[in-house]
N, C-alpha and C positions, 0 to 999 in steps of 0.2 A: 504494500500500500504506500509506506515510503516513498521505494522508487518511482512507481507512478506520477505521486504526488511530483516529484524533483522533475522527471522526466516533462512533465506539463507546464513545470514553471520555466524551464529550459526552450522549450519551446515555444511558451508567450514569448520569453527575452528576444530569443531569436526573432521572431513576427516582428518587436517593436523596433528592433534596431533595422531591421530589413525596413521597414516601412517609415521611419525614421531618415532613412539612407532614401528611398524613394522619394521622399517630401522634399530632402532638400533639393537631390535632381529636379525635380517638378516647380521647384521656386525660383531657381536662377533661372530659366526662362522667362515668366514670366516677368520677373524685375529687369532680367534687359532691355524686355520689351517695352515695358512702361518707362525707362531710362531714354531707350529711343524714341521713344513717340515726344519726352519732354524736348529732348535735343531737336528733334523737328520742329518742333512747334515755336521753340526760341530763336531758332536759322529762320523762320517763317515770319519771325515779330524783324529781327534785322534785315531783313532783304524789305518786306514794309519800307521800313526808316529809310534805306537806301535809295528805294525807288518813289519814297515821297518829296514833301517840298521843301523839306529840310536836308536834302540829301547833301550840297556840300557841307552844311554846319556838323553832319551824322560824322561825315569823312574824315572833318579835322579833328572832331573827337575821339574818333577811334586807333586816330594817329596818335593824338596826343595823350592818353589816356593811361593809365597805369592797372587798371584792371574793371571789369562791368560786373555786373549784375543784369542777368535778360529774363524778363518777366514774359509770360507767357500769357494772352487774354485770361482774365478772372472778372466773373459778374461778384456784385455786393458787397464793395470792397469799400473802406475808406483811403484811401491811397497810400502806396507801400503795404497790404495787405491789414490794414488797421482792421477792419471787421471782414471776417468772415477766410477760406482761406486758400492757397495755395501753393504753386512749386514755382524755382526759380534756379536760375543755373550762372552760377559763377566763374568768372573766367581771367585770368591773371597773365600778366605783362613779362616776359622772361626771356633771358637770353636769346634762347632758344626760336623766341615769337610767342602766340598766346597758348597756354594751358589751360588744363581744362576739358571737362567742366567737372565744379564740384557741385553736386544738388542737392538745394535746398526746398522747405519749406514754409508756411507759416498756416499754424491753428486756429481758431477764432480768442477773439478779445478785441478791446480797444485799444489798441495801441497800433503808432506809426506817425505820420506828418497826415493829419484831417486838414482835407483837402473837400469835403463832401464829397466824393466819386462814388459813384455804382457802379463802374466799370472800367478797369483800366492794364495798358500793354505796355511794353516798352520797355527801353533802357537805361538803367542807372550808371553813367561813367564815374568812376573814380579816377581824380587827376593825380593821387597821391598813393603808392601804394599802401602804405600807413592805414587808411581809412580805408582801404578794402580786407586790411590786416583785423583792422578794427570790426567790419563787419563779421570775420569767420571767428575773430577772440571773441565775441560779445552776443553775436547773433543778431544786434541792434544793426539799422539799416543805416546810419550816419549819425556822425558825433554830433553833441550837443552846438557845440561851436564850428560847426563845418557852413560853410556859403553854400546853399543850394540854391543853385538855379533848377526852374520848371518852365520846359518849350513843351505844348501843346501842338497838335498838329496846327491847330486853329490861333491860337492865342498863346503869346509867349506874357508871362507875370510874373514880377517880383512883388507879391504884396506886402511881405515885412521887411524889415532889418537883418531878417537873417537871409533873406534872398539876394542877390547879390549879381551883377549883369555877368560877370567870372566871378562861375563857383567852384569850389573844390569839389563839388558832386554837382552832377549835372543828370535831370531825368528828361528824357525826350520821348516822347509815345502819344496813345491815344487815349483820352481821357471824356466819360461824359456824366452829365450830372454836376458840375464843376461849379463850386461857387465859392463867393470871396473872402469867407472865412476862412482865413488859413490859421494855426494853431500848432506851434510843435508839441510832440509828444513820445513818451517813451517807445519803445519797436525792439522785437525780436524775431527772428527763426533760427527754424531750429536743421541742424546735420543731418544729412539723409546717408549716414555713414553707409549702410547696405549697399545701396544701389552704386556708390561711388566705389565701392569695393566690386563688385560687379562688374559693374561697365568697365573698368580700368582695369582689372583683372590679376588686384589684388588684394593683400589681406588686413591692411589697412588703410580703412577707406574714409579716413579724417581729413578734410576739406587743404587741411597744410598740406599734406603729403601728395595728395593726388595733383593739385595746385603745384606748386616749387620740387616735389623732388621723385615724380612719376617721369621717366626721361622718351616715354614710347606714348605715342598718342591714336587713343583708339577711333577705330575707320568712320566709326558712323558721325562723327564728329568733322573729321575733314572737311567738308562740304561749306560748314560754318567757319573753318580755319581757312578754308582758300578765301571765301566772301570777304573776311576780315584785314587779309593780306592785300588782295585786288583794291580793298577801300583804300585802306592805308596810302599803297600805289597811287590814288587814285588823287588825292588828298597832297601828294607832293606836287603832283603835273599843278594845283591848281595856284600855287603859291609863285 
């Protein structure tokens, strides 16, 4: 009766490790997949920018920049993700050319720069790499004391003192719902460690690492690293 007994518990363990071993096969596609689909959809907010009418101001940004944040359309938001929530992909300025991405998110709360938006895409540049340092230490989306400039597709505004015609952050997108209250306030997101371990294809998947010291850059990413590079290019001829 014993050995039965053992014989049975032996063979649950084996079931749960077997099956255990299948979940995780079963997961890393998936999160590729949802890795790629965000990297699409952030190459698909920058070619936007590029092909709209702010296309050489996108260029000299992207020249001049020390690292972005590329937000992906999200309804119910107050700007920078303050209500309600989403994914966003980070991308860093390096020897090399740009790195990246490391992906992030944000869960609901109020917090970010209230801006009233219900809906909003686009680009965060970082002119400093400092304050892109600052977003991946802090998960906060710019320093209290950072100039932010806000170009709208429609409407470019500086409504307070902290906005500034050159900023140290600069947000360029599409925004609607937009009204003249503007108001700073605290902001976070948070590491999407998994998927950056994933996509990059390896075992630490902390926004540093994949960022500044991953030296191989995965394919489905290119597309947005040539776009990036041709800007760049593109941005000298106009000087």
């Amino acid at each position: 009766m014993h050995m039965q007994q053992r014989l049975s518990f032996l063979a649950a363990a084996f079931v749960a490790v077997l099956l255990c071993g299948c979940a995780g096969r079963s997961t890393a596609p998936r999160e590729m997949s949802a890795a790629q689909s965000i990297v699409d959809q952030a190459t698909a907010v920058v070619r936007k920018q590029l092909e709209g009418p702010n296309r050489e101001a996108v260029e000299e940004m992207i020249r001049d920049a020390q690292g972005m944040l590329i937000i992906p359309a999200m309804g119910n938001v107050s700007f920078f993700f303050s209500v309600g929530g989403g994914n966003a992909i980070a991308m860093a300025r390096t020897p090399d050319g740009w790195s990246g991405p490391a992906f992030l998110s944000k869960g609901t709360g109020g917090v970010g720069l209230q801006a009233g938006v219900t809906r909003t895409s686009g680009i965060i540049f970082y002119m400093s790499g400092d304050d892109l340092r600052y977003v991946l230490d802090t998960g906060v989306v710019f320093q209290g004391n950072a100039n932010v400039t806000v170009v709208d597709s429609d409407v470019e505004f500086n409504r307070t003192a902290e906005f500034q015609e050159t900023g140290d952050v600069v947000f360029v997108g599409d925004t609607t719902g937009l009204y003249a209250g503007v108001a700073l306030n605290g902001g976070g997101l948070s590491d999407r460690t998994g998927l950056n371990a994933v996509y990059h294809g390896v075992e630490d998947g902390s926004p540093e690492n994949v960022l500044y010291h991953v030296p191989t850059v995965p394919e489905g990413v290119r597309p947005l690293r040539d776009m990036l590079d041709k800007a760049e290019k593109d941005a000298g001829h106009l000087e």
